[in-house]
PDB file with one MODEL, atoms N, CA, C and O in Angstrom:
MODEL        1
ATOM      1  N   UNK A   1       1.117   2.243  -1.240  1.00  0.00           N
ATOM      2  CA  UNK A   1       0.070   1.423  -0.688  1.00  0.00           C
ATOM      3  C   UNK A   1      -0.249   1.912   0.726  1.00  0.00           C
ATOM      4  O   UNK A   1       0.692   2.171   1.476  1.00  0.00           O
ATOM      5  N   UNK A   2      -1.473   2.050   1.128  1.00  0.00           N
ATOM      6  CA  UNK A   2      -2.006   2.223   2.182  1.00  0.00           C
ATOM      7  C   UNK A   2      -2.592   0.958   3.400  1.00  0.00           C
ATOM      8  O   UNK A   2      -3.243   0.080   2.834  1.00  0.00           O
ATOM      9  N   UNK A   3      -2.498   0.820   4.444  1.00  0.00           N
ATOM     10  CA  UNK A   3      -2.612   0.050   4.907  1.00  0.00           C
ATOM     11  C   UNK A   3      -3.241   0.017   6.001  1.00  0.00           C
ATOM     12  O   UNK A   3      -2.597   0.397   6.979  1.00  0.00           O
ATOM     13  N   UNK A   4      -4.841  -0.487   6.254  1.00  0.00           N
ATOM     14  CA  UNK A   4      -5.306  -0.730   7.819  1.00  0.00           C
ATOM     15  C   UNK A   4      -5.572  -2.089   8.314  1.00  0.00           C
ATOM     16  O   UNK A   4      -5.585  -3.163   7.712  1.00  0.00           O
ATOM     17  N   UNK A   5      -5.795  -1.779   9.625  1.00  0.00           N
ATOM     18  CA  UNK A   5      -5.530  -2.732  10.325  1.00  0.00           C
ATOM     19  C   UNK A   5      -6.901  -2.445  11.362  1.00  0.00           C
ATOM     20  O   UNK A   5      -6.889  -1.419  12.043  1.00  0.00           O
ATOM     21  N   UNK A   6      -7.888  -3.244  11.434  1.00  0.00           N
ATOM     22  CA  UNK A   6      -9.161  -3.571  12.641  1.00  0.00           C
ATOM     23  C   UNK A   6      -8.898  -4.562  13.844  1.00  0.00           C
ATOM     24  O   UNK A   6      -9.454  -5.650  13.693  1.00  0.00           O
ATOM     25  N   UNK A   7      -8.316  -4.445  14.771  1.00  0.00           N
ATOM     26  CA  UNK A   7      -8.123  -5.386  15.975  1.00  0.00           C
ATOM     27  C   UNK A   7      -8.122  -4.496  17.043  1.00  0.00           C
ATOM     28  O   UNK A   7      -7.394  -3.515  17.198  1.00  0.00           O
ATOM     29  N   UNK A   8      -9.782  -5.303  18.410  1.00  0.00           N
ATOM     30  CA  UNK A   8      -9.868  -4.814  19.174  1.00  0.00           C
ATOM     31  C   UNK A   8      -9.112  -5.291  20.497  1.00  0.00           C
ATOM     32  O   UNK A   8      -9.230  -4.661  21.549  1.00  0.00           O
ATOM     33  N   UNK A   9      -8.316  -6.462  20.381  1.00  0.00           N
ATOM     34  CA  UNK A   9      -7.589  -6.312  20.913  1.00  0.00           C
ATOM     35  C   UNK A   9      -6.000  -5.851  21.039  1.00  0.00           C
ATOM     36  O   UNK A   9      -5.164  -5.906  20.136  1.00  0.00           O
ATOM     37  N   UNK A  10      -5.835  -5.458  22.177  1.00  0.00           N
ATOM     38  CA  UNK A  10      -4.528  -4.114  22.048  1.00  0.00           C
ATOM     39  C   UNK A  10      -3.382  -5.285  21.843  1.00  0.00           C
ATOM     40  O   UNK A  10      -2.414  -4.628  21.461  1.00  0.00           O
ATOM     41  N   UNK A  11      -3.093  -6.265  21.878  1.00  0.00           N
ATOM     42  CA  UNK A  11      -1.736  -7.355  22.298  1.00  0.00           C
ATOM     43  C   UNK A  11      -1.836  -7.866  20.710  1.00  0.00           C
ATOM     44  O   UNK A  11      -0.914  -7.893  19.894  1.00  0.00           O
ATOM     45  N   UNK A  12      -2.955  -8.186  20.552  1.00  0.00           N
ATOM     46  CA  UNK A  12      -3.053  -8.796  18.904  1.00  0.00           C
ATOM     47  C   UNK A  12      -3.087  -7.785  18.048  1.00  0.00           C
ATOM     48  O   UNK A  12      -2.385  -7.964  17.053  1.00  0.00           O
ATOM     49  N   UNK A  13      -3.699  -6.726  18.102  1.00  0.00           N
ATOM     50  CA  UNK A  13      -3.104  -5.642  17.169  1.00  0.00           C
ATOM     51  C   UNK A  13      -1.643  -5.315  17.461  1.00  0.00           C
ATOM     52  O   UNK A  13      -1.027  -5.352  16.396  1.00  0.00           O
ATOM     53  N   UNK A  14      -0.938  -5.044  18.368  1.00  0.00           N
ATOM     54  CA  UNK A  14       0.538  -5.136  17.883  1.00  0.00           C
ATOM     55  C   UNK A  14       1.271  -5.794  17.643  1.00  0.00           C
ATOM     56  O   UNK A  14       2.399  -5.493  17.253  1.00  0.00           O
ATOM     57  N   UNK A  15       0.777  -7.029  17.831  1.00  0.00           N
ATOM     58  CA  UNK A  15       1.405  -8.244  17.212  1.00  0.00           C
ATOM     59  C   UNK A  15       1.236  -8.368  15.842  1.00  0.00           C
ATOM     60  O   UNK A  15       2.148  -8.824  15.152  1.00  0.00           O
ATOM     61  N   UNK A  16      -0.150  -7.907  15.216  1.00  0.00           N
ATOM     62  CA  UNK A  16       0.073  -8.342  13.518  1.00  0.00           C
ATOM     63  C   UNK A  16       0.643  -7.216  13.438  1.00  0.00           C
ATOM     64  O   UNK A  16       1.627  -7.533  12.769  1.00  0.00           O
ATOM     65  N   UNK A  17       0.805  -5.482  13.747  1.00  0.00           N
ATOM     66  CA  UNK A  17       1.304  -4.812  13.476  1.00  0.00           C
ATOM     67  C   UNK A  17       2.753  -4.995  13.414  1.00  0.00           C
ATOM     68  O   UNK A  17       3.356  -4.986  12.341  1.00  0.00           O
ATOM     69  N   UNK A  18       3.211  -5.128  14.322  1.00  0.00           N
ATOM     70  CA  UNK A  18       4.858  -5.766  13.931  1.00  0.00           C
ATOM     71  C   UNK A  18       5.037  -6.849  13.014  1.00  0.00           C
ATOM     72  O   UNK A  18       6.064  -6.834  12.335  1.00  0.00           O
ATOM     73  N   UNK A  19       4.095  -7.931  12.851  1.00  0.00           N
ATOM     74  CA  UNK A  19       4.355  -8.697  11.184  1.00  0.00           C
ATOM     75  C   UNK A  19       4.476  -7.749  10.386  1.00  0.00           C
ATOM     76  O   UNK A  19       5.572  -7.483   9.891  1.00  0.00           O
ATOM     77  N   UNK A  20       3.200  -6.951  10.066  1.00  0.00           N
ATOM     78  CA  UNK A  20       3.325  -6.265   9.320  1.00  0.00           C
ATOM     79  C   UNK A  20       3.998  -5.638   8.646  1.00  0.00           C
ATOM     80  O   UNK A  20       4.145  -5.782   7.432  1.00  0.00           O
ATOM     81  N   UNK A  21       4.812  -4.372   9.766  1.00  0.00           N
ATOM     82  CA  UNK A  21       6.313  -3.443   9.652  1.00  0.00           C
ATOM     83  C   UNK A  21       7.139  -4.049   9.320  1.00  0.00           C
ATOM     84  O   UNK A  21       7.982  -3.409   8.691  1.00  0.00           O
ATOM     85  N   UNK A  22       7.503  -5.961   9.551  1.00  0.00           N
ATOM     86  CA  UNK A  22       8.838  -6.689   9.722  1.00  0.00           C
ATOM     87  C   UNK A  22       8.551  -6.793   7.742  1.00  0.00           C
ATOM     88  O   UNK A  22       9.184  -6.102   6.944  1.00  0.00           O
ATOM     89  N   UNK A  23       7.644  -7.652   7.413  1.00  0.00           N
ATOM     90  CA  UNK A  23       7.304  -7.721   6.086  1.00  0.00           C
ATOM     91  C   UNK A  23       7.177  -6.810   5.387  1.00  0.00           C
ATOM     92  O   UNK A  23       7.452  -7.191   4.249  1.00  0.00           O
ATOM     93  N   UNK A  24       6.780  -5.273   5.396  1.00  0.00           N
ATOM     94  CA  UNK A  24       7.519  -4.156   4.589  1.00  0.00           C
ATOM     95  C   UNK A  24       8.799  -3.895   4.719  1.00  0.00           C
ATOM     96  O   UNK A  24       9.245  -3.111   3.882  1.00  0.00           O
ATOM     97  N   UNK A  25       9.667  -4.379   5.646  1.00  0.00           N
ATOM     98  CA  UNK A  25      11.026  -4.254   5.830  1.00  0.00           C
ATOM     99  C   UNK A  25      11.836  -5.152   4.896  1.00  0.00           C
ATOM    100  O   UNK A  25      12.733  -4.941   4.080  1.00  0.00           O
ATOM    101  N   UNK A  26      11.203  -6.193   5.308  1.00  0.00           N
ATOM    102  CA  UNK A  26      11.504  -7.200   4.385  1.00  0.00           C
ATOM    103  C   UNK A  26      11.988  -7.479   2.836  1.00  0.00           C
ATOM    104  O   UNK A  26      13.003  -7.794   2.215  1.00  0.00           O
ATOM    105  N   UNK A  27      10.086  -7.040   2.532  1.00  0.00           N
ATOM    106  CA  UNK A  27      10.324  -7.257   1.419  1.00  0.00           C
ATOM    107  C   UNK A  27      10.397  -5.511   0.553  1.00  0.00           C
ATOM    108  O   UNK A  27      10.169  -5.254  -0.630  1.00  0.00           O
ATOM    109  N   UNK A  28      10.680  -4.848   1.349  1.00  0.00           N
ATOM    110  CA  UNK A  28      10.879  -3.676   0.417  1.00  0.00           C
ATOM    111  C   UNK A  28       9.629  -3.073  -0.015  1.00  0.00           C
ATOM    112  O   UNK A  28       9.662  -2.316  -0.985  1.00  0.00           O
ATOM    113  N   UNK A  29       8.350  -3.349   0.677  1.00  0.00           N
ATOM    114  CA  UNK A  29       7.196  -2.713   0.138  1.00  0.00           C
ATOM    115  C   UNK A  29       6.925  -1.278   0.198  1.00  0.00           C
ATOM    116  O   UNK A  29       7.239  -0.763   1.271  1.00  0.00           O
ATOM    117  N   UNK A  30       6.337  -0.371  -0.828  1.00  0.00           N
ATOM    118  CA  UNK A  30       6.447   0.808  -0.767  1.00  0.00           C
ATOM    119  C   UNK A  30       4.698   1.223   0.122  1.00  0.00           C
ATOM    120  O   UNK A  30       3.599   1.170  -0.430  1.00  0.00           O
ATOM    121  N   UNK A  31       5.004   1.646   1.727  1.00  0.00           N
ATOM    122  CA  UNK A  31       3.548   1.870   1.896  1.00  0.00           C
ATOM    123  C   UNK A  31       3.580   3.393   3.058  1.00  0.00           C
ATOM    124  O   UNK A  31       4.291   3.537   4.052  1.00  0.00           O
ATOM    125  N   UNK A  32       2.786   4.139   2.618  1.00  0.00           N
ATOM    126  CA  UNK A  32       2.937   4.941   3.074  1.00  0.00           C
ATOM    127  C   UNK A  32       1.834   5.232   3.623  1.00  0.00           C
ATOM    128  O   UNK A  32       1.223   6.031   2.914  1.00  0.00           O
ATOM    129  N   UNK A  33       1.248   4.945   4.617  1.00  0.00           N
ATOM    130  CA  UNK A  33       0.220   4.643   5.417  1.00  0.00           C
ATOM    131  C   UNK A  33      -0.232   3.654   6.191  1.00  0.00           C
ATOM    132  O   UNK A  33      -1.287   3.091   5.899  1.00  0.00           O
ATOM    133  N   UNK A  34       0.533   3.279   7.345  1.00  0.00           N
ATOM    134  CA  UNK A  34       0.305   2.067   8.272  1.00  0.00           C
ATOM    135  C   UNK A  34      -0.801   2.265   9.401  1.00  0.00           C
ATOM    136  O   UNK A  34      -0.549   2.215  10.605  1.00  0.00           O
ATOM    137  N   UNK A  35      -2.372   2.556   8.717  1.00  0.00           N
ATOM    138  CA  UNK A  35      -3.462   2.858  10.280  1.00  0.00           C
ATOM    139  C   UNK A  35      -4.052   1.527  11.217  1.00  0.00           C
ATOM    140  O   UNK A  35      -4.649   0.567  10.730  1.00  0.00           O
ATOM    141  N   UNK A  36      -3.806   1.669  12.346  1.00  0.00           N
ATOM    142  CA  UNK A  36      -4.812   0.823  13.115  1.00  0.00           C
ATOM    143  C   UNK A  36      -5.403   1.012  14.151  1.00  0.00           C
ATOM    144  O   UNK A  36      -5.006   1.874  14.935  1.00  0.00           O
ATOM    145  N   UNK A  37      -6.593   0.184  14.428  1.00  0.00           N
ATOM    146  CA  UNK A  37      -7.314   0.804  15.413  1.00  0.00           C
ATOM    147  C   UNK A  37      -8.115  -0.513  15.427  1.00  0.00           C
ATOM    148  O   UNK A  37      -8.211  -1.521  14.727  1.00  0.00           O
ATOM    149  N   UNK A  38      -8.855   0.188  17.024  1.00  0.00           N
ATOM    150  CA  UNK A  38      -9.642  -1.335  17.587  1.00  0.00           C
ATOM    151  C   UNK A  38     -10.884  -0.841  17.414  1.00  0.00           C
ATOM    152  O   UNK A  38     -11.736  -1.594  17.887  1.00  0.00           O
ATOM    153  N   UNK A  39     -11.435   0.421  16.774  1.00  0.00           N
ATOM    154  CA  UNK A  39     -12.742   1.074  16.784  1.00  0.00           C
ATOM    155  C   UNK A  39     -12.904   0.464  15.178  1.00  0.00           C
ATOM    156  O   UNK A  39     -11.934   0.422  14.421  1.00  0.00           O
ATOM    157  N   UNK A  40     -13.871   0.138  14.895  1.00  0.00           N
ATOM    158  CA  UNK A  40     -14.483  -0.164  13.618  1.00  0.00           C
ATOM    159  C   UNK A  40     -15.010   1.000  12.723  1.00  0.00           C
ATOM    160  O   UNK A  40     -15.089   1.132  11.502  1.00  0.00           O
ATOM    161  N   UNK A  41     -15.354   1.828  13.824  1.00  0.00           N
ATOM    162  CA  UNK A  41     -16.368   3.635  13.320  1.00  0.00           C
ATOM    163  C   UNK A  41     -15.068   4.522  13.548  1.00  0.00           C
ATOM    164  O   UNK A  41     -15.214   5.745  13.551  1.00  0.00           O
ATOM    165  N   UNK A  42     -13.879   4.009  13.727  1.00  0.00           N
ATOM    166  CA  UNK A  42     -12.940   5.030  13.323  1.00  0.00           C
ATOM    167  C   UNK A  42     -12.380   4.602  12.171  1.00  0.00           C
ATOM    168  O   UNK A  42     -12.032   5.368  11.272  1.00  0.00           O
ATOM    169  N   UNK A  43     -12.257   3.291  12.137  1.00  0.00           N
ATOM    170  CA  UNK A  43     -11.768   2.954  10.437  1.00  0.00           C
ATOM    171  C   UNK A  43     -12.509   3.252   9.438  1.00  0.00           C
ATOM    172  O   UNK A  43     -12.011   3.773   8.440  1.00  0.00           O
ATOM    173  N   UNK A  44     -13.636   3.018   9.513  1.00  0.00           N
ATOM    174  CA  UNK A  44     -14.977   3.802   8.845  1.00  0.00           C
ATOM    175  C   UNK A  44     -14.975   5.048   8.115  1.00  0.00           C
ATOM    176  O   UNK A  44     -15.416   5.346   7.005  1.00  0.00           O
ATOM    177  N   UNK A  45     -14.118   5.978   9.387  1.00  0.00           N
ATOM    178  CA  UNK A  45     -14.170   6.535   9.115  1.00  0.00           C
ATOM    179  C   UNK A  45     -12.903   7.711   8.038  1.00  0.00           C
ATOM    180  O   UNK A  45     -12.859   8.633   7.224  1.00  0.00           O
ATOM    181  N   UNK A  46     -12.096   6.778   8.835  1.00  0.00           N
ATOM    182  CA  UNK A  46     -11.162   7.251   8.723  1.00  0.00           C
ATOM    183  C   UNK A  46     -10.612   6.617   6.791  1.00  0.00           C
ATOM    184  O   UNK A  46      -9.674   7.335   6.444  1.00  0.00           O
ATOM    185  N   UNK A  47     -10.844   5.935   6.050  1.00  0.00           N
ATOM    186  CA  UNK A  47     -11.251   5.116   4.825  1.00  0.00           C
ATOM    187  C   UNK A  47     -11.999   5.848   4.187  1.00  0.00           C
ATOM    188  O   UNK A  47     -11.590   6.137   3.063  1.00  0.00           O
ATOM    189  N   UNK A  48     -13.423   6.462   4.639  1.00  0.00           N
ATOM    190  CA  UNK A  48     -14.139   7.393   4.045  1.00  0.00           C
ATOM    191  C   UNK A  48     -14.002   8.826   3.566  1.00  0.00           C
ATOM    192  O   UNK A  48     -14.641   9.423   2.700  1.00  0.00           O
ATOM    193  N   UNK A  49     -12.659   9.368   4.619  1.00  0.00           N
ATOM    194  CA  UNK A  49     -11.884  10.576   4.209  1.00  0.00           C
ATOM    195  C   UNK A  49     -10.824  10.163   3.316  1.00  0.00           C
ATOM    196  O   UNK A  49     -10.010  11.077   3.182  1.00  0.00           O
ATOM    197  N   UNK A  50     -10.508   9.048   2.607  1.00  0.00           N
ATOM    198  CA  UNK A  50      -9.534   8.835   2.541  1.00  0.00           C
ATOM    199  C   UNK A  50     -10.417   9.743   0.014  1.00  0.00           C
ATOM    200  O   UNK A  50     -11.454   9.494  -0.601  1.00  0.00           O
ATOM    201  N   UNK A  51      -9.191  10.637  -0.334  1.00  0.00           N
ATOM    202  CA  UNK A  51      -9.729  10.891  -1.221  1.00  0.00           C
ATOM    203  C   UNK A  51      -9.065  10.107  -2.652  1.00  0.00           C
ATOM    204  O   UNK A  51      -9.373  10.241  -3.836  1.00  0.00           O
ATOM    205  N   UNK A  52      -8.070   9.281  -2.012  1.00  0.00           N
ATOM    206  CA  UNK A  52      -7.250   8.270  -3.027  1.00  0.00           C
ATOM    207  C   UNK A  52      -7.816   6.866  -2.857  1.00  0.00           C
ATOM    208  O   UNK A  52      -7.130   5.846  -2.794  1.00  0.00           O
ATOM    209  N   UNK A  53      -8.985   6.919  -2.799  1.00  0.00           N
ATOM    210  CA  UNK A  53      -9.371   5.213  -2.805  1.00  0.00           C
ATOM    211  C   UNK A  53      -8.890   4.281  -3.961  1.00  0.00           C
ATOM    212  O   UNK A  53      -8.693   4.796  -5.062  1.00  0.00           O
ATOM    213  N   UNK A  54      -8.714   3.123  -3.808  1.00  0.00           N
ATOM    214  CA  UNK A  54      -8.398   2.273  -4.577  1.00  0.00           C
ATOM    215  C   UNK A  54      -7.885   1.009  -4.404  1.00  0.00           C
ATOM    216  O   UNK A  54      -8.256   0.330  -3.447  1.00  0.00           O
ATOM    217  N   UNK A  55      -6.784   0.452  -5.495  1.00  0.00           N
ATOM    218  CA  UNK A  55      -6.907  -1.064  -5.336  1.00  0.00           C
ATOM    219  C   UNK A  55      -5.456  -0.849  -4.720  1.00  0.00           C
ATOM    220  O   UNK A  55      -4.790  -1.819  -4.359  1.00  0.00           O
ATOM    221  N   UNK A  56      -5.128   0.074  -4.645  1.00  0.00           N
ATOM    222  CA  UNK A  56      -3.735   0.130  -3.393  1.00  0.00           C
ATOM    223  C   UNK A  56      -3.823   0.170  -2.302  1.00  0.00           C
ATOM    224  O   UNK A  56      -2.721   0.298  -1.770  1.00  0.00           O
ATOM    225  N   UNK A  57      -4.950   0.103  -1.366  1.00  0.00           N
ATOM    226  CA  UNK A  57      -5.391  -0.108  -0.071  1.00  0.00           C
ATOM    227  C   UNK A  57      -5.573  -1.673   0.302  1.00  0.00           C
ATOM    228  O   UNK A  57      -6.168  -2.429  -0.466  1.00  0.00           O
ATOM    229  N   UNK A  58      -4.963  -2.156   1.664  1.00  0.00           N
ATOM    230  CA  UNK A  58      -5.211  -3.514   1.785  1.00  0.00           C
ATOM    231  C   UNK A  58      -5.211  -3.012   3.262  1.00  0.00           C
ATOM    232  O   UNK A  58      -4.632  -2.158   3.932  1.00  0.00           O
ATOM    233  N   UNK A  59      -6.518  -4.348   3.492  1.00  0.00           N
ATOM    234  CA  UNK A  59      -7.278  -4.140   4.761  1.00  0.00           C
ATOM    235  C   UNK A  59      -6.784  -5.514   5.645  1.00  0.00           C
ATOM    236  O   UNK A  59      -6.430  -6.602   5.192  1.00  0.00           O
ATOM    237  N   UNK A  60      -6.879  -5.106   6.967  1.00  0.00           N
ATOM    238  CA  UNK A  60      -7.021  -6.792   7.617  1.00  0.00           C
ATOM    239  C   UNK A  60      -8.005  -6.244   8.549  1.00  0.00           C
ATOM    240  O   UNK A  60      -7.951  -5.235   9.252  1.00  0.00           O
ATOM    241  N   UNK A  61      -8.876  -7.089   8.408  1.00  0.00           N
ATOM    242  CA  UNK A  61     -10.347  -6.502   9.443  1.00  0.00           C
ATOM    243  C   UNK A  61     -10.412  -7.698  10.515  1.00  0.00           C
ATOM    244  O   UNK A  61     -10.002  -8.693   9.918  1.00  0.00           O
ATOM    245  N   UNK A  62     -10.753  -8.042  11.852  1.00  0.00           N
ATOM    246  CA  UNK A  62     -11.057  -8.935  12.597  1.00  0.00           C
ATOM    247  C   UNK A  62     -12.707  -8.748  12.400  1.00  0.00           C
ATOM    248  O   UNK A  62     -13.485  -7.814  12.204  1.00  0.00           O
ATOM    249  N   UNK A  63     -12.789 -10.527  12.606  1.00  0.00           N
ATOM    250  CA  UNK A  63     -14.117 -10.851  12.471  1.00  0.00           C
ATOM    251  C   UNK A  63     -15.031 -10.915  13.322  1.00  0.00           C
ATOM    252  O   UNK A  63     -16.207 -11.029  12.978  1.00  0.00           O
ATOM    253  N   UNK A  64     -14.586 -10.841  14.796  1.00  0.00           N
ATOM    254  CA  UNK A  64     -15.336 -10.325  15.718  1.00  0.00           C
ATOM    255  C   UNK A  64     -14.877  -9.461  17.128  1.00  0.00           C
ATOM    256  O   UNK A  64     -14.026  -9.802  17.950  1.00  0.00           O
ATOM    257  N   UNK A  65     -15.745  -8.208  17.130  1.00  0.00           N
ATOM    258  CA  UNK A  65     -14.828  -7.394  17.399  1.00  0.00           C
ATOM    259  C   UNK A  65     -15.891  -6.901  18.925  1.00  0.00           C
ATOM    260  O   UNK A  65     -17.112  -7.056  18.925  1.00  0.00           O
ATOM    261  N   UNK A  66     -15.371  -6.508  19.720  1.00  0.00           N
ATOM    262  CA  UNK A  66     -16.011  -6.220  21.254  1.00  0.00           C
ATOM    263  C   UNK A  66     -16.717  -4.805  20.511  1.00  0.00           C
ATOM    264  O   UNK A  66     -16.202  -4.095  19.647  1.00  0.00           O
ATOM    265  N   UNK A  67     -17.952  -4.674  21.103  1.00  0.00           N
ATOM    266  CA  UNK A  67     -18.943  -3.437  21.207  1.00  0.00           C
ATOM    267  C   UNK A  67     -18.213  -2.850  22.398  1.00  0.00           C
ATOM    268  O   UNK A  67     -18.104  -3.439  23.473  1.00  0.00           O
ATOM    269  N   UNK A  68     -17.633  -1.439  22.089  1.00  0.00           N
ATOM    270  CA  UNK A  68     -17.091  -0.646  23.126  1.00  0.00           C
ATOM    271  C   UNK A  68     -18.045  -0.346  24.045  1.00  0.00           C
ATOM    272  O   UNK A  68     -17.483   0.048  25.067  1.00  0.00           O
ATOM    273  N   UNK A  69     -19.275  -0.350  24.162  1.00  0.00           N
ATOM    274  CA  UNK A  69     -20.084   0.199  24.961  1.00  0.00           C
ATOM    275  C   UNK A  69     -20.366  -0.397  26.293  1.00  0.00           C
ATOM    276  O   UNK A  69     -20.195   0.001  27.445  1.00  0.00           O
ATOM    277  N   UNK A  70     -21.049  -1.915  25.555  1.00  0.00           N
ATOM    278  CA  UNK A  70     -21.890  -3.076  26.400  1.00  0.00           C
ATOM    279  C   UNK A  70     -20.634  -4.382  26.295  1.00  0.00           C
ATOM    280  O   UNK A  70     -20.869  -5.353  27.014  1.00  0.00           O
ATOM    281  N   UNK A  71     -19.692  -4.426  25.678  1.00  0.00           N
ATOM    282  CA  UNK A  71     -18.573  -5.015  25.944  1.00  0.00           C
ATOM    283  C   UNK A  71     -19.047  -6.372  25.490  1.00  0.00           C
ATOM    284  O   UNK A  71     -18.152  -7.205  25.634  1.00  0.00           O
ATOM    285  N   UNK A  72     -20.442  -6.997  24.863  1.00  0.00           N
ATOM    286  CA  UNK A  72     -20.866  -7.873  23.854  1.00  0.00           C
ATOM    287  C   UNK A  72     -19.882  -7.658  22.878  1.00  0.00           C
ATOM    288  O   UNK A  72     -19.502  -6.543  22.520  1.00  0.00           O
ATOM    289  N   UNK A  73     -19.300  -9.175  22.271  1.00  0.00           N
ATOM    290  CA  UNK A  73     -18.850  -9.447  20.922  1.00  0.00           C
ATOM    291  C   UNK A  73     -19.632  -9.395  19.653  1.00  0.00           C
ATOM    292  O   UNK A  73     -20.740  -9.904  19.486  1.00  0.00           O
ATOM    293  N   UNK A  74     -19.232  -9.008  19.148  1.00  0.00           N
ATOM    294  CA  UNK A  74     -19.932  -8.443  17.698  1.00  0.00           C
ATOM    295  C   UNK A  74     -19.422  -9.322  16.674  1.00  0.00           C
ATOM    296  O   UNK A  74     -18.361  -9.004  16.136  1.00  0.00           O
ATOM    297  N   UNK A  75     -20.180 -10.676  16.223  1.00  0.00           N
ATOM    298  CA  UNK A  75     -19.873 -11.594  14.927  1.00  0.00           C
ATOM    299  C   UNK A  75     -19.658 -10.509  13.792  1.00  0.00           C
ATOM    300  O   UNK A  75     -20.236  -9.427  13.693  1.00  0.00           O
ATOM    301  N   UNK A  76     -18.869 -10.949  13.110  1.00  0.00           N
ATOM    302  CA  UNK A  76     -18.968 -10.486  11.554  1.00  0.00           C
ATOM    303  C   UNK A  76     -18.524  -9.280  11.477  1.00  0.00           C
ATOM    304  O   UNK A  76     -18.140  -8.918  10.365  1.00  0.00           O
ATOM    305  N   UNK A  77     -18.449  -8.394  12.518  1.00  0.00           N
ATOM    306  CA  UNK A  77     -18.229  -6.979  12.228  1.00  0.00           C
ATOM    307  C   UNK A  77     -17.198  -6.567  11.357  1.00  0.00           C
ATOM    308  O   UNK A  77     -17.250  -5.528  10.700  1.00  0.00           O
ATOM    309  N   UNK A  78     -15.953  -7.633  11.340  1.00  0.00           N
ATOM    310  CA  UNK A  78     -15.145  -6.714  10.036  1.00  0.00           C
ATOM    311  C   UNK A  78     -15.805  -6.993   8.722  1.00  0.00           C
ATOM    312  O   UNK A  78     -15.379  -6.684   7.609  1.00  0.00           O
ATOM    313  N   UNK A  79     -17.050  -7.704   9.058  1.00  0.00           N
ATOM    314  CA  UNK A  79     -17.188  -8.300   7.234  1.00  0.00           C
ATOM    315  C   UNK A  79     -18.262  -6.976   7.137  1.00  0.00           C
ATOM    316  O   UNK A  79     -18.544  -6.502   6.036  1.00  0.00           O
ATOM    317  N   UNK A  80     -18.860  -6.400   8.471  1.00  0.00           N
ATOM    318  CA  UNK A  80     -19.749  -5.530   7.852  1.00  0.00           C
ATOM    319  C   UNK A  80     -19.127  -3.846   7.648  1.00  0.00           C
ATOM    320  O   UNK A  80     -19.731  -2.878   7.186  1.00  0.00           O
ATOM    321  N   UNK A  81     -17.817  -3.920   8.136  1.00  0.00           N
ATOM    322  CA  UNK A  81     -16.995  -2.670   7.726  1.00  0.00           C
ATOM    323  C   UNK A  81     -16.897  -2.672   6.418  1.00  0.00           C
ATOM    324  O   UNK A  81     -17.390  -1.754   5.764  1.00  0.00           O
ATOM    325  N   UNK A  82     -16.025  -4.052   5.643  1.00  0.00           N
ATOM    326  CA  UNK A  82     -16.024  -4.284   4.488  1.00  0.00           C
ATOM    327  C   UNK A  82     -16.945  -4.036   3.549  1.00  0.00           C
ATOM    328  O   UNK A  82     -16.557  -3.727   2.422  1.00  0.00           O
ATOM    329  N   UNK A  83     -18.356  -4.127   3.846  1.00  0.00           N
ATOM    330  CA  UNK A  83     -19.380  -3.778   3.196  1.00  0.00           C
ATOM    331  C   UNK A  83     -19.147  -2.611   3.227  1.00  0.00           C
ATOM    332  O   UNK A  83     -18.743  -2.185   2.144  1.00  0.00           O
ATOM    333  N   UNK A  84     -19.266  -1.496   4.431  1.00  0.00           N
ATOM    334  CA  UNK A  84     -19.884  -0.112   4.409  1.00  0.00           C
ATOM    335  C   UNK A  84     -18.600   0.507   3.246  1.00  0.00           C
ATOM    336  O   UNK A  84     -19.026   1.397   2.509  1.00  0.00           O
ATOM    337  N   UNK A  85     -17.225   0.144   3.050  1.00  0.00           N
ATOM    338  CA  UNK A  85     -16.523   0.125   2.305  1.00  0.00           C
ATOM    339  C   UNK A  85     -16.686   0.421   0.600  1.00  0.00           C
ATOM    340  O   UNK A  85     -16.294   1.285  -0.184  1.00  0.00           O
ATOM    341  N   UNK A  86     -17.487  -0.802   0.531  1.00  0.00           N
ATOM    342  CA  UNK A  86     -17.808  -0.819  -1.080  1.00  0.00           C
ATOM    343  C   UNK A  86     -19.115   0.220  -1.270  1.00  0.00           C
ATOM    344  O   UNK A  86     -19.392   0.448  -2.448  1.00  0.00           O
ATOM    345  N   UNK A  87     -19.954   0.881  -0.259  1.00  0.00           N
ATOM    346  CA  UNK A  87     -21.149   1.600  -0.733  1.00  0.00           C
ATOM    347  C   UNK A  87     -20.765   2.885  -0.728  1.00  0.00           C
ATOM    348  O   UNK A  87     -21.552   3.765  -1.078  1.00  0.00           O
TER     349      UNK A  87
ENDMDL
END
């Protein structure tokens, strides 16, 4: 199983990231791919190279995520990763 992770913030992404690691420890899950990142267009992208797609990938996307640029919050943005996902 492959595994990403969308959180633009740096304290809350390592915080679910360590749930995360503690619960494959845990429970013995076989995953060989733990990615995260606070860029949305690197998960993007990085999903889109991916040439084993499938139902062994599990995502946790945040739902609103800072525009790196103009530093505006962006509603919905993991729901619209999720989309670019399925096309």
């Amino acid at each position: 199983m492959k595994i990403f992770l969308l959180e633009d913030d740096k304290l809350q992404r390592k915080h679910i990231k360590n749930i995360i690691e503690r619960t494959i420890l845990q429970h013995h899950i076989a995953v060989t791919e733990l990615f995260d990142t606070g860029s949305a267009t690197a998960l993007i992208e990085r999903v889109k190279s991916e040439s084993d797609r499938g139902p062994q990938m599990l995502y946790f996307l945040d739902i609103e995520i800072k525009d790196g640029k103009t530093r505006n919050r962006q509603l919905r943005k993991g729901l619209e990763v999720h989309i670019k996902f399925e096309n």
